[in-house]
N, C-alpha and C positions, 0 to 999 in steps of 0.2 A: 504494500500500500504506500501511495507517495507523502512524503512527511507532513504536508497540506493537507488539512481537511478543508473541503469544498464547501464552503458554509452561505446561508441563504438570509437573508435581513427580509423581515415583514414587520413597517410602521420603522421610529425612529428620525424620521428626513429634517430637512430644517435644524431650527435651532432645540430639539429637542435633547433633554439631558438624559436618559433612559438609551438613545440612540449613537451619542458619543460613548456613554459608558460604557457601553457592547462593544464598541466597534474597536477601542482602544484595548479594549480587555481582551477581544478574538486577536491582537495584533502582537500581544506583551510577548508571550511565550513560543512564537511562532511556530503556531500550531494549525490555524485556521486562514484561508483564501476565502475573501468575499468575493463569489463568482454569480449571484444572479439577488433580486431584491424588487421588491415592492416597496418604497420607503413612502410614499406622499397614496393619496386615494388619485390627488389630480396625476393623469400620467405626464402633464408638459413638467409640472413640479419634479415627479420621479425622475424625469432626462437630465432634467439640470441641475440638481442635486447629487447625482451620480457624478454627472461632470466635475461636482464642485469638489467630490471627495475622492476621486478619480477609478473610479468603478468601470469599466465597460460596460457599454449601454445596450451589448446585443442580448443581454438575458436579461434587461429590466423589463418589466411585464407590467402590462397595464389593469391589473389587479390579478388576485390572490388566487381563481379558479384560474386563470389563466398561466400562472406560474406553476401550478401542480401537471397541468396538462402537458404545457410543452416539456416541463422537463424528464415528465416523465414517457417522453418520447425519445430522451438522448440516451444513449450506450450507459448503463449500471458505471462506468467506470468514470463518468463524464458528469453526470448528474451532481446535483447540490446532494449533500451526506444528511447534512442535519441544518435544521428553519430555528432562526432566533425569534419567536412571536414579542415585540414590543409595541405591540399598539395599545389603544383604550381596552379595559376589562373585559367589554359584550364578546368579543371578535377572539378571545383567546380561549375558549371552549369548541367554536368551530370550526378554526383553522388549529388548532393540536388533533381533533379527531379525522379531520381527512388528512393530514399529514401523516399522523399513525397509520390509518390505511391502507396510504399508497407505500408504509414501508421508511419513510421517512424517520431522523433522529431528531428530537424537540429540545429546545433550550424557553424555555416560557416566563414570561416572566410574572411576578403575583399582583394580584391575586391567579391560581391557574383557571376558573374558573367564576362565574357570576352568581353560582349556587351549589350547596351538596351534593344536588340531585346531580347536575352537568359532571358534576368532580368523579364519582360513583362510576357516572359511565366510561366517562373518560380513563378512569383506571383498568375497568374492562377489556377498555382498547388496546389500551396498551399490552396485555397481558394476550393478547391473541397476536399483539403486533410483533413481541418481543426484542423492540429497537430500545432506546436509551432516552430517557425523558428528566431532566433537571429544570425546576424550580427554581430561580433568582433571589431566595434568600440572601442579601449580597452582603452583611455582617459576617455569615458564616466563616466566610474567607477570608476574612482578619488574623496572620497568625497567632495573635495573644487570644483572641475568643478560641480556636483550636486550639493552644495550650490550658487554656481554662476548662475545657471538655477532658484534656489529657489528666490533668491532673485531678479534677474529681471523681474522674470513669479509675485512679489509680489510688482513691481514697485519702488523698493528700487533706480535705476538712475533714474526714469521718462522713458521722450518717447526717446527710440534708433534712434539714429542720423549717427553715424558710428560702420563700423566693422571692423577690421584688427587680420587677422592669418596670421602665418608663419610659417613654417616648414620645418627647414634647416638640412640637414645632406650632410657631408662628404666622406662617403664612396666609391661613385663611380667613386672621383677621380682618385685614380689610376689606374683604369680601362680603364676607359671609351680613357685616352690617350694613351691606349695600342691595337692595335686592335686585336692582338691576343687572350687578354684576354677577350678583348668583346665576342668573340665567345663561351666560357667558360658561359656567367653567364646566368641564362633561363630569367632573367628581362628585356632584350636587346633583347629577341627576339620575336617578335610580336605572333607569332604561343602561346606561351606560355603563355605570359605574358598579351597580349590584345594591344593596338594600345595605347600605351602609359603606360611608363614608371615612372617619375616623379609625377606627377599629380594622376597617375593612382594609385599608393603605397603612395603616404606620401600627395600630396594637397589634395585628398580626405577626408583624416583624420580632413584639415584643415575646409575646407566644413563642415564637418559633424559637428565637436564642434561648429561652427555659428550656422545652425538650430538648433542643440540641445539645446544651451544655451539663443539661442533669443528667442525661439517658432516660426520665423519666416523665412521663405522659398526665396531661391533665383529666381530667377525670369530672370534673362539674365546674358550674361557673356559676356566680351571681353577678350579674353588671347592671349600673346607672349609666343612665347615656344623658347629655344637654344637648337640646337641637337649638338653643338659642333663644329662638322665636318659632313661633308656633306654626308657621307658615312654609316654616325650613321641616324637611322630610328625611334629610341625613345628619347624621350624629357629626358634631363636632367636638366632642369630648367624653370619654368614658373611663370610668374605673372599674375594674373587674377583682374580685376577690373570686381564687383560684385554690381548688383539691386536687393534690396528685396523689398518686400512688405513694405507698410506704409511709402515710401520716403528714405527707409533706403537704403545708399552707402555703398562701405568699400573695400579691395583689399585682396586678397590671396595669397603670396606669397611661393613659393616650390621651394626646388633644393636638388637636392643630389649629385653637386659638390660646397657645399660651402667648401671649405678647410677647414680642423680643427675644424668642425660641429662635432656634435655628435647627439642627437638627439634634435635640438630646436625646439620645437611647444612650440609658445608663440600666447594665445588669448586675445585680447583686443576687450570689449565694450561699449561705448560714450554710452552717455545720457544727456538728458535735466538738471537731478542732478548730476549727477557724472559720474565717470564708474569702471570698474572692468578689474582687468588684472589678468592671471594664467599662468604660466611657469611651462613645463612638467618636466625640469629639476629641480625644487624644487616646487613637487607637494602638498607640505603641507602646500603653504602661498597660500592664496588668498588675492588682491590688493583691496580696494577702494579707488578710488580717488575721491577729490572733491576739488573745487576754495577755499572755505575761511575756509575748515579745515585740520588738520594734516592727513597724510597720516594713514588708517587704514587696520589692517594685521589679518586677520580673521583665524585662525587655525583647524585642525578634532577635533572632541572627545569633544568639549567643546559645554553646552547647550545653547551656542545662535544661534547654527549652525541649520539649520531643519531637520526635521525628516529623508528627502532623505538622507542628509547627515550624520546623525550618523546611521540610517542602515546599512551604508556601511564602517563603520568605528569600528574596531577590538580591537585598545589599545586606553589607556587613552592618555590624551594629555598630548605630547611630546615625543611619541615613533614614529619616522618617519613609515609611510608604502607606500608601492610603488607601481610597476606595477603587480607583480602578485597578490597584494589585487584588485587591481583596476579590471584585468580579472576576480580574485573571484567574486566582487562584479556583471557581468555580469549573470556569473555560476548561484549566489543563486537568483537572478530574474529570468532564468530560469527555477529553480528548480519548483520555487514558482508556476508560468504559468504551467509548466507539471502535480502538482500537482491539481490542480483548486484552490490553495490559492489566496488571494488579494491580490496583489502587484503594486505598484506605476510604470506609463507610463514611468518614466526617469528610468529602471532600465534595461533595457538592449534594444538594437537597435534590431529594427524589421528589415521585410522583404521590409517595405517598404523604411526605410531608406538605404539599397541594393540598390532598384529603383531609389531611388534619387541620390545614389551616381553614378550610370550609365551612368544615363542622367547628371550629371555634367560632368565626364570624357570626354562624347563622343560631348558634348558641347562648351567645351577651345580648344579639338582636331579640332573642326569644325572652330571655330573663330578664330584658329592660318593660319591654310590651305584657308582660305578663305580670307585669306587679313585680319587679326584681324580686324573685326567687330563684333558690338552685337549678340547673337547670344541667341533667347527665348529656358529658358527651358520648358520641358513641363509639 
C-alpha cells in the first residue's frame, strides 16, 4: 500500500475552523493525500476554494451523491480510502451511512449523529461494513490527557471516588441576547443542529474525556438546562450531576454563555491517592495532586510519560504543541487501523464512543424536560 492515504474532505471550505483543523492534522504526520472533496454546497465556491488551498479540481464534485458515484467508479486502488465528514450535524448520519456502504473509511466529526436512534443504526452499519470509523473527540489526542488515562488505567490515584469536567465558553453571548441573530446561527436550530445545543457541542466533549480517562462508563444522569429566554428552544447552559460505575459521583458542567470564556475544559479526577487535573487551555501541564506531598506537574516529551503519551508527542520537551497535534494524533491512529498496523485503544475514539455520546445528549435532554430527574443511560 502507498504510504498516502487517499483521503476525501466533505464541508470545511472557507474560513471554517473544523476545516483547517482536519486538513492541517491529515498533513502533520504524513500520512494522508487530499485527492477528491466537496468543501462548499455552492460548486463555483468548491473550485475556488480548492484553488485556494491547492487541491486539484478534477475530483471536486459538485455534491456529496455525486462524489460517492464517481469515485466509486475509479480502480479500488485509485479511489478516496477514507471521507473526513465536517459539515453541520443533520448531514453527518447520512453521509457516514452511504459511505459505510459503498465500503468507505469514516473520520466524522461530533456530534456523529442528530439522535440515538440515527447512532444505533449507524453502528449497525458499520458492523456489516467492517471499514474503520473515528469520532473527533479532538482533546483525546492531547499527550498529557493520554498520560492521565495511562496513569489511572495503572492505579497511580487508587480507587476513583469523584469526577468533575467543565467546559465553558463564551461565544454565544452575544447572540443568543439578540434574536435576530439567533436566527443566523444553524446551532440554534434544532432541524440542524439536533435537540440540543450546549451539551450537544461542548458537554459532550466533557463526557467523553470522563470515560476516556476513567475507563469507566456513566451510568445515569440528572441535568438542569437554561434556555435563556423562553423563546430560545436550545440549551445554552447545563449542569449534569453524573453515576458511574464502581460508586463513582462527579458533575459536568457546560455553557457557552459564560462571559469572557474562551474555550475552558478543565478535567479533574479524585482518588483514594491523589488525583489529577488537565486544562485545555494549557494542554502541556498535567496536575497530580496528593494530601502530604508537593504538588507534581508532569510534562510531553519527557521518558517518564508512557508510551501512549510520547507516541503522540512530536518535539522535545518544552516546545508547546497544541490542538492540531492533538487532531494529528487522532489522524495517525487512524492511519494505523486503515493500514492493519497495531495500534493502542486510546488513540483515536470509535464508533462506539459516537453511541455513547448520543445516549448522553438525549439523556440530560430527557432529565431537564422531565422534571430533572435520574434518568438511566443505556
Amino acid at each position: 500500500m502507498p504510504k498516502k492515504i487517499r483521503l476525501g474532505i466533505l464541508g470545511g471550505g472557507g474560513d471554517s475552523l473544523i476545516g483547517v483543523l482536519h486538513r492541517v492534522a491529515s498533513f502533520i504526520n504524513d500520512n494522508y493525500e487530499i485527492v477528491g472533496a466537496v468543501f462548499n454546497p455552492n460548486f463555483e465556491d468548491n473550485l475556488d476554494f480548492a484553488k485556494q488551498i491547492d487541491v486539484p479540481t478534477n475530483r471536486i464534485y459538485k455534491d456529496f451523491d455525486t462524489l460517492v458515484e464517481e469515485e466509486m467508479k475509479l480502480p479500488e486502488d485509485e479511489r478516496i480510502q477514507v471521507c473526513s465528514i465536517l459539515t453541520p450535524n443533520f448531514l453527518h448520519f447520512p453521509m457516514a451511512k452511504k459511505l459505510l456502504e459503498n465500503g468507505f473509511h469514516v473520520i466524522c466529526e461530533k456530534p456523529m449523529t442528530t439522535t440515538y436512534e440515527e447512532a444505533i443504526i449507524l453502528q449497525e452499519t458499520l458492523q456489516k461494513a467492517g471499514t474503520v470509523f473515528a469520532v473527533t473527540h479532538t482533546y483525546t489526542g492531547y499527550p498529557m490527557v493520554r498520560q492521565m488515562r495511562e496513569m489511572i488505567k495503572e492505579g497511580v490515584i487508587g480507587k476513583i471516588h469523584k469526577v468533575d469536567a467543565q467546559y465553558y465558553q463564551g461565544w454565544m453571548n452575544p447572540i443568543i441576547h439578540d434574536k435576530e441573530k439567533r436566527g443566523t446561527v444553524w446551532r440554534l436550530d434544532p432541524k440542524k443542529a439536533g435537540i440540543s445545543s450546549c451539551m450537544g457541542d461542548i458537554g459532550v466533549h466533557a463526557f467523553n474525556m470522563i470515560e476516556f480517562t476513567t475507563g469507566l462508563q456513566v451510568q445515569s444522569v440528572l441535568c438542569d438546562f437554561n434556555y435563556i429566554y423562553d423563546d430560545n428552544v436550545m440549551d445554552m447552559d447545563g449542569t449534569a450531576l453524573i453515576r458511574m460505575d464502581k460508586n463513582v459521583k462527579g458533575v459536568i458542567r457546560a455553557s457557552q454563555v459564560a462571559t469572557g470564556e474562551e474555550n475552558n475544559l478543565t478535567i479533574a479526577i479524585y482518588g483514594q491517592k491523589g488525583g489529577l487535573k488537565w486544562e485545555q487551555e494549557n494542554p502541556n501541564y498535567l496536575y497530580k495532586l496528593n494530601d502530604p506531598e508537593p504538588l507534581q506537574v508532569y510534562k510531553p516529551g519527557h521518558q517518564y510519560n508512557s508510551k501512549l503519551s510520547l507516541d503522540g508527542t512530536k518535539l522535545p520537551p518544552g516546545h508547546p504543541e497544541g490542538i492540531f497535534d492533538a487532531m494529528a494524533n487522532i489522524y495517525l491512529g487512524v492511519a494505523k487501523a486503515i493500514r492493519g498496523e497495531e495500534y493502542n485503544s486510546g488513540e483515536f475514539p470509535t464508533m462506539l464512543d459516537g453511541v455513547r455520546g448520543l445516549n448522553f445528549i438525549e439523556s440530560t435532554v430527557a432529565s431537564h424536560k422531565q422534571g430533572n430527574i435520574w434518568i438511566d443511560m443505556d
